[in-house]
Structure formats: structure tokens, C-alpha cells
C-alpha positions in Angstrom: -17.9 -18.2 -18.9 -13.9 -18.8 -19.3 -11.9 -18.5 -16.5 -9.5 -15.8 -17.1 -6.4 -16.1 -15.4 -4.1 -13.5 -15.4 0.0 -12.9 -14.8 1.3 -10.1 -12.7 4.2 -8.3 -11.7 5.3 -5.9 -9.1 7.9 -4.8 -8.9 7.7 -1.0 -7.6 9.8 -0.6 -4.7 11.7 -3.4 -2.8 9.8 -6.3 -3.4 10.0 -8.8 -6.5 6.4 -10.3 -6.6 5.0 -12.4 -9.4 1.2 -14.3 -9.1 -1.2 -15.8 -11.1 -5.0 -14.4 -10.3 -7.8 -16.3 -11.3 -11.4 -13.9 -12.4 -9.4 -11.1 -10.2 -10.8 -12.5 -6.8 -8.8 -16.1 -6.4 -4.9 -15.9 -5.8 -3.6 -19.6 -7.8 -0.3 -18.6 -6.9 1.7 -16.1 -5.3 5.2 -15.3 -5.0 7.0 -12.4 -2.9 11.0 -12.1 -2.5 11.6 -9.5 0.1 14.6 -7.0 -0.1 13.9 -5.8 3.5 17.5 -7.6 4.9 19.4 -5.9 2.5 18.1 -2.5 2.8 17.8 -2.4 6.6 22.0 -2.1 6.6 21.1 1.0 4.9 18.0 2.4 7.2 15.7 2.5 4.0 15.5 1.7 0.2 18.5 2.5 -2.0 16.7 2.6 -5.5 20.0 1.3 -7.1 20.2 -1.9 -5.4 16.7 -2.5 -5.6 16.3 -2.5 -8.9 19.2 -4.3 -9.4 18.2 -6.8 -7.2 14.8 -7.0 -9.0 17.2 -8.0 -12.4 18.6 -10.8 -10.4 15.8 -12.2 -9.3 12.7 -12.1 -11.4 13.1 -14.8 -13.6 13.5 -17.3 -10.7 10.6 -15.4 -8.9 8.5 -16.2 -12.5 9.6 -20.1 -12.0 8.7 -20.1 -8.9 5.6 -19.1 -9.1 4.8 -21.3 -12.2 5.5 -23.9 -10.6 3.8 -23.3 -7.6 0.5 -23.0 -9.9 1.1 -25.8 -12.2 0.8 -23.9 -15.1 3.1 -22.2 -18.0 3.1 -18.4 -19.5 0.5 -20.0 -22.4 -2.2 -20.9 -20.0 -2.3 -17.2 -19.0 -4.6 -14.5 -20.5 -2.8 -11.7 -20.0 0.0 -10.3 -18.4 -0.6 -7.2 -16.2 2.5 -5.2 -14.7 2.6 -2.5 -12.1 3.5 0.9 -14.0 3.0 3.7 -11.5 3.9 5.1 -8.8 7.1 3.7 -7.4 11.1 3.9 -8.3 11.6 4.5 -11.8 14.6 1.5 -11.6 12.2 -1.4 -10.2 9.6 -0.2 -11.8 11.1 -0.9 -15.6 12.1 -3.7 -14.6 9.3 -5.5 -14.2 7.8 -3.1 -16.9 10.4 -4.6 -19.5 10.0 -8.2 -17.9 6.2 -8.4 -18.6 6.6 -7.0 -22.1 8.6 -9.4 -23.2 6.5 -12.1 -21.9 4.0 -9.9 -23.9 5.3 -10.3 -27.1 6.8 -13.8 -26.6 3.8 -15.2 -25.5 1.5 -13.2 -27.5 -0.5 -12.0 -24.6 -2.6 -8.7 -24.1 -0.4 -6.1 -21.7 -2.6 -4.4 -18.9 -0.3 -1.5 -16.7 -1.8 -1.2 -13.7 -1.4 1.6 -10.7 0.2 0.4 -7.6 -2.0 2.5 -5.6 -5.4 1.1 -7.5 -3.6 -2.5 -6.9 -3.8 -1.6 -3.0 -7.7 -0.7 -3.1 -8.2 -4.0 -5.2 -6.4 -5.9 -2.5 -9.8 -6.0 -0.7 -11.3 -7.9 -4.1 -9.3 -11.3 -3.4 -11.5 -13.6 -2.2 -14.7 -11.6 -2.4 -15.9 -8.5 -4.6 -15.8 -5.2 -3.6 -19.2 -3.1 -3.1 -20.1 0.0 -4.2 -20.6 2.5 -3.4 -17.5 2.9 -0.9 -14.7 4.7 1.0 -11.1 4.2 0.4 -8.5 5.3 2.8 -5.2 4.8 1.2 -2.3 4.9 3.8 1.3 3.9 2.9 4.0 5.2 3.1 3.9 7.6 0.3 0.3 7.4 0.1 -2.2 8.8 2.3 -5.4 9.6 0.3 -9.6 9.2 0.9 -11.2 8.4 -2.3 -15.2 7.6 -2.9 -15.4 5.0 -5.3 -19.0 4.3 -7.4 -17.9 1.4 -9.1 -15.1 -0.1 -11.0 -12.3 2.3 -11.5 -14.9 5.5 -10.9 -12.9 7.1 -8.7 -13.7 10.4 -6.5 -10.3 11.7 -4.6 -11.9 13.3 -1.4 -8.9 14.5 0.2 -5.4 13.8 0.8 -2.0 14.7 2.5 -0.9 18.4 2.3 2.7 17.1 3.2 4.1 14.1 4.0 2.4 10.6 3.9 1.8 8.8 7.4 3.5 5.5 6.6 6.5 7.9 5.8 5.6 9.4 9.1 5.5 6.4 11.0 9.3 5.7 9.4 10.7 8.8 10.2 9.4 9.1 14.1 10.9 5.4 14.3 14.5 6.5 13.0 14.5 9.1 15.5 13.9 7.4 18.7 16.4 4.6 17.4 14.4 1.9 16.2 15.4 -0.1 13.1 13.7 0.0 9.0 11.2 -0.9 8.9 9.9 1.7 11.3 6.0 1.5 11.2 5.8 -2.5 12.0 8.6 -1.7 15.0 6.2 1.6 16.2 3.2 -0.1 16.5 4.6 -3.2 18.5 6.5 -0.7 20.8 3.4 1.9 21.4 1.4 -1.8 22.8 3.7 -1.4 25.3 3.8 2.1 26.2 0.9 4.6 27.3 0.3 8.0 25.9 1.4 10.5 27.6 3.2 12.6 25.7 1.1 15.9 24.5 1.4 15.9 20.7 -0.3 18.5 18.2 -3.6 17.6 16.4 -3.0 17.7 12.1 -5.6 19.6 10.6 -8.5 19.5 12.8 -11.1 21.0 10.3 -13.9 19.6 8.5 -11.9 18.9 5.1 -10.9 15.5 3.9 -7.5 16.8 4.0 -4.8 15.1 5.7 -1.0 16.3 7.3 1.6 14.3 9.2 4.6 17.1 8.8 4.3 19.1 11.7 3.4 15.8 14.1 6.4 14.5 12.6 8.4 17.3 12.8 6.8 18.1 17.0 8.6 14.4 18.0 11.8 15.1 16.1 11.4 18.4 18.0 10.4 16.5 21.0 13.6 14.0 21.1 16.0 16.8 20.7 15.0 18.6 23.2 15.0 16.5 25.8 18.2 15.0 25.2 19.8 18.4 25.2 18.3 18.4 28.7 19.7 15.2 29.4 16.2 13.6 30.1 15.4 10.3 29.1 12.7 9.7 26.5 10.3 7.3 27.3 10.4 5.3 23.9 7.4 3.2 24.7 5.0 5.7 25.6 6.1 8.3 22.5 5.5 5.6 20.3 2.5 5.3 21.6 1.2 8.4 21.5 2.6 9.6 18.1 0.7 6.1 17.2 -2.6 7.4 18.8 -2.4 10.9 17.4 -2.0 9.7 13.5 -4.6 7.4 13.8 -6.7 10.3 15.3 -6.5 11.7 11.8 -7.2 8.4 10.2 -10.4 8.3 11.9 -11.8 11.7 12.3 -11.4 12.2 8.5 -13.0 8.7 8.0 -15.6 9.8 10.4 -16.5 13.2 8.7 -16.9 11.2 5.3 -19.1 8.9 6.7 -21.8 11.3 8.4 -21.5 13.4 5.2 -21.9 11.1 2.5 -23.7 8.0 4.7 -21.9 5.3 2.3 -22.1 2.5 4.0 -19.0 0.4 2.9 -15.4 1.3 3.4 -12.1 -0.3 2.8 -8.7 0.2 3.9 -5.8 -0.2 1.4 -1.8 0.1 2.1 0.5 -0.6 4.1 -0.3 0.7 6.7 -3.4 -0.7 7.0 -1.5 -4.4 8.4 -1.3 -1.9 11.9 -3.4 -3.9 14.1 -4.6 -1.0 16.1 -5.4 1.0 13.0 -7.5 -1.4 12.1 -9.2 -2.0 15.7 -9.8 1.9 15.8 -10.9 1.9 12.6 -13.7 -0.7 12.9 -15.1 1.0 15.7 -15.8 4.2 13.7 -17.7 2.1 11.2 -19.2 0.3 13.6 -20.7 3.5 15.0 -22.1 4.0 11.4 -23.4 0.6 10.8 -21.3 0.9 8.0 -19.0 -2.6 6.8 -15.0 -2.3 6.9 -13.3 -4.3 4.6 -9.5 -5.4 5.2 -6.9 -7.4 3.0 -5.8 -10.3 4.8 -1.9 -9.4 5.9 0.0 -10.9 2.8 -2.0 -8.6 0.5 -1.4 -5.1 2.9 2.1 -4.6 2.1 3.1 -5.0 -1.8 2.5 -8.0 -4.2 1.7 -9.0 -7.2 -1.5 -10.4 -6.4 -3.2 -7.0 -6.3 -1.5 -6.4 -9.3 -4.0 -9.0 -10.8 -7.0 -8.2 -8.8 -6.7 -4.4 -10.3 -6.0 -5.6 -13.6 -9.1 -8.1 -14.2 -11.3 -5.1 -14.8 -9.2 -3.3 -17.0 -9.3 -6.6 -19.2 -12.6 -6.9 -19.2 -13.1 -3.6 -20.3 -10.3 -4.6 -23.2 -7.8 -1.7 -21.7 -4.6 -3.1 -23.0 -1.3 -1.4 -22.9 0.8 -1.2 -26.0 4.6 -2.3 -26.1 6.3 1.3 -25.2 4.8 1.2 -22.0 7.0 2.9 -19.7 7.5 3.5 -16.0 6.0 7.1 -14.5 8.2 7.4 -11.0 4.7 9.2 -9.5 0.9 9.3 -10.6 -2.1 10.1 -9.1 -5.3 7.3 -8.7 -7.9 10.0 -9.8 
């Protein structure tokens, strides 16, 4: 059977990311340029300067990665471009990039969802089994979804409010540390204890998920106890507000496992680079005897290589996109 090798694009927040995926399971090439410097002046993304920056840069981010692959546009099968969810700006885009390539090239267009791009982010290198959990945790994201087989999706439950990578960005911003916040929490709370007494989110037995009012307690929290002139033990908050949303990661994760007894799960996200997320983690599924799956670190945060992973399916399946393809600013997986 022909190898396929397909082109793809991300381009849905702050990082310009073209690769070349080989059968949707072996990255040939890879190429991320990072915004991060330019929006941590700023404390967080400014959607106008990302997606101008994304303008600037992704034709050079295309060479690159050509280059890096030894290979041209023709040698490509497809071209597959990150639709949904993200900024509207960065996401057209690479959206209007890959449809020129498209039509230049005469290549089949495959729009992909960011979020699905995450799960498949656990397919490089090895194919994902079904059935299995996916816990979805970025920081917009923060979803538990059974999945049968390829793109047969089951959402189980998901954030009432706020997300916990947005979580983990706000608590950082209040206790002074600098974007991005979650990667600055979690090597601060290795160096504190926890002994701060936070509230427990929704301690039911839903697949539901909520990070506002634990949030919200440690803004609540700081405040007060400057007001009193007391000094906040950065190290040990972090810690705990670390300790208490991973809590939720795993008794949700937990419940789904006893109630269902799948036997595979897989974290996709951002978030799911936290090394103690993914220590905890590991020992819930250890006590089911069920397999935990991680994306190596490159593939965590966003890239274009689980762009290509996602989309290998899809073109299989012969799911093209046509030309008008446009940008959707927010979409659900299932």
C-alpha cells in the first residue's frame, strides 16, 4: 500500500506549525515557531499580533519544513489545516494558506479540529486502541470523551465553567508569576507543600468538571491576606491549587474507569506536558490495570504534527473539505 504523506498546518493560537506526517503515525518533518516572547510582554495572547505574526511567518515556516523533509508541496497527498477551535485571526490564516496550496498544488483539503488533533497526538509513533478514555485538558479545553474507534466519539462530561489550563493561568497571574502560568505553577508547587485548605470542584459522581470557584477561592485567598498584611507562601499555594485540580483530573478519570472498565486511556492537551499530572494520573490507571498513553512533550502543547495524525483518517475515509472552508472561532469534538 502507498505511503500517504500528508501536509499540515496549525496555526490556531500563537504558534505557527507546519509538518509533514507520514500514514498519520511517523512525523518526517516538523516545524514549530513560538510566539510565547512576544506575548509574555503582554501577560497572554493578543489575537491581533498573533495572527499577524502567523502572516509573517508561514511561508518561511513551509520552507523550512520542506526542507527539513527533503521533499516539495507535489510529493504530498493532501493538505490538512486546523479549522476549529481557536482565534478566528490565526486560524484563517493558516485556513487561507493551505487552500491555496490546495488549489495550486491540486491537492485534496482535509479541516481538522484542534481539539481531535490533541487526542491524535497519542497516534504518532504507535496507533491508538479502542476502546478508550480521553481527558482533554488545555487551557480552554477540559473534556472526558469515550472513544470506540476512529472519530466515534462519546463526550462524557466536561467543564461547567472555566477550563483548568485557563485555571492554572489565572492562579499564576495572581500570585505574580509570569505567561505562561501553568509550566511556571507546576515547577513552583515541586517546591512547596500543600498546606493551604482549598475547596473540592464538584465532588459528585458526574463526569462533570469545574475550576471557577477553586480559581476564584485563591484569588480570594491572595487578597485577603495581603489586606492583612500576611505574606503568601507562593510555593506551597502553588502547590496545593496544583494538588486540588489534579484531584478532579483523577477522581473523574477514576469514576469512568470503575463504571465503564475500558481499559485504555489517553491524555491529550496541554496540560497534559505537567509532569505531576501525569505521575498522578498513571497511578489511577495503574490501580485499574488499565494502559495510559502520553504524547511525547513536543506533541502536548500545539503543532502541526497532530494536525496530520488527525487528519490521516479523515482521508482515508475520502472526507475532503471544499475551497470555502472557513474558520469557526469555537466547536465542540462531539
Amino acid at each position: 500500500m502507498k505511503d500517504i504523506n500528508i501536509l499540515s498546518i496549525e496555526t490556531s493560537c500563537d504558534e505557527t506549525s507546519i509538518a509533514i506526517v507520514k500514514n498519520g503515525v511517523e512525523v518526517v518533518a516538523l516545524t514549530i515557531l513560538t510566539q510565547m516572547d512576544t506575548h509574555a510582554n503582554f501577560g497572554g495572547v493578543v489575537p491581533e499580533i498573533a495572527s499577524r505574526m502567523h502572516a509573517e511567518n508561514i511561508t518561511m515556516v513551509l520552507e523550512e519544513t520542506l526542507n527539513k523533509a527533503k521533499m516539495t508541496v507535489e510529493d504530498c497527498d493532501a493538505i490538512a489545516v486546523t479549522y476549529s477551535p481557536g482565534l478566528l485571526g490565526s486560524l484563517l490564516v493558516g485556513i487561507e494558506f493551505a487552500k491555496v496550496l490546495a488549489y495550486v498544488y491540486n491537492k485534496p483539503l482535509i479541516k481538522v479540529n484542534h481539539l481531535i488533533g490533541h487526542i491524535y497526538a497519542n497516534k504518532i509513533g504507535d496507533n491508538l486502541k479502542f476502546p478508550c478514555l480521553a481527558l482533554v485538558i488545555s487551557g480552554g479545553h477540559t473534556e472526558l470523551i469515550k472513544m470506540t474507534g476512529d472519530y466515534e466519539f462519546e463526550k462524557l462530561g466536561e467543564t461547567q465553567d472555566d477550563a483548568i489550563g485557563e485555571a492554572f493561568d489565572k492562579v499564576a497571574r495572581v500570585i505574580g508569576l509570569k505567561y505562561p502560568g501553568g509550566p511556571n505553577i507546576e515547577r513552583l508547587a515541586s517546591e512547596g507543600k500543600d498546606t493551604y485548605k482549598l475547596p473540592i470542584p464538584v465532588n459528585d459522581n458526574t463526569y462533570n468538571f469545574s475550576y471557577s470557584g477553586l480559581k476564584s477561592s485563591v484569588i480570594n485567598l491572595v487578597n485577603n491576606e495581603r489586606q492583612r498584611g500576611n505574606e503568601i507562601r507562593k510555593e506551597d499555594l502553588a502547590c496545593s491549587f496544583q494538588t486540588t485540580a489534579v484531584d478532579e483530573l483523577k477522581r473523574k478519570l477514576e469514576l469512568a474507569l470503575k463504571n465503564t472498565n475500558i481499559k485504555n486511556v489517553i491524555i491529550a492537551g496541554g496540560v497534559s506536558a505537567n509532569k505531576y499530572l501525569r505521575s498522578e494520573l498513571a497511578t489511577i490507571c495503574q490501580k485499574y490495570n488499565a494502559t495510559l498513553d502520553l504524547p511525547e512533550f513536543i506533541y502536548c502543547t500545539d503543532n502541526a504534527a497532530m494536525i496530520g495524525a488527525a487528519a490521516y483518517p479523515l482521508f482515508i475515509k475520502g472526507e475532503f473539505a471544499d475551497l470555502d472552508l472557513n474558520a469557526e472561532s469555537n466547536s465542540q469534538i462531539c
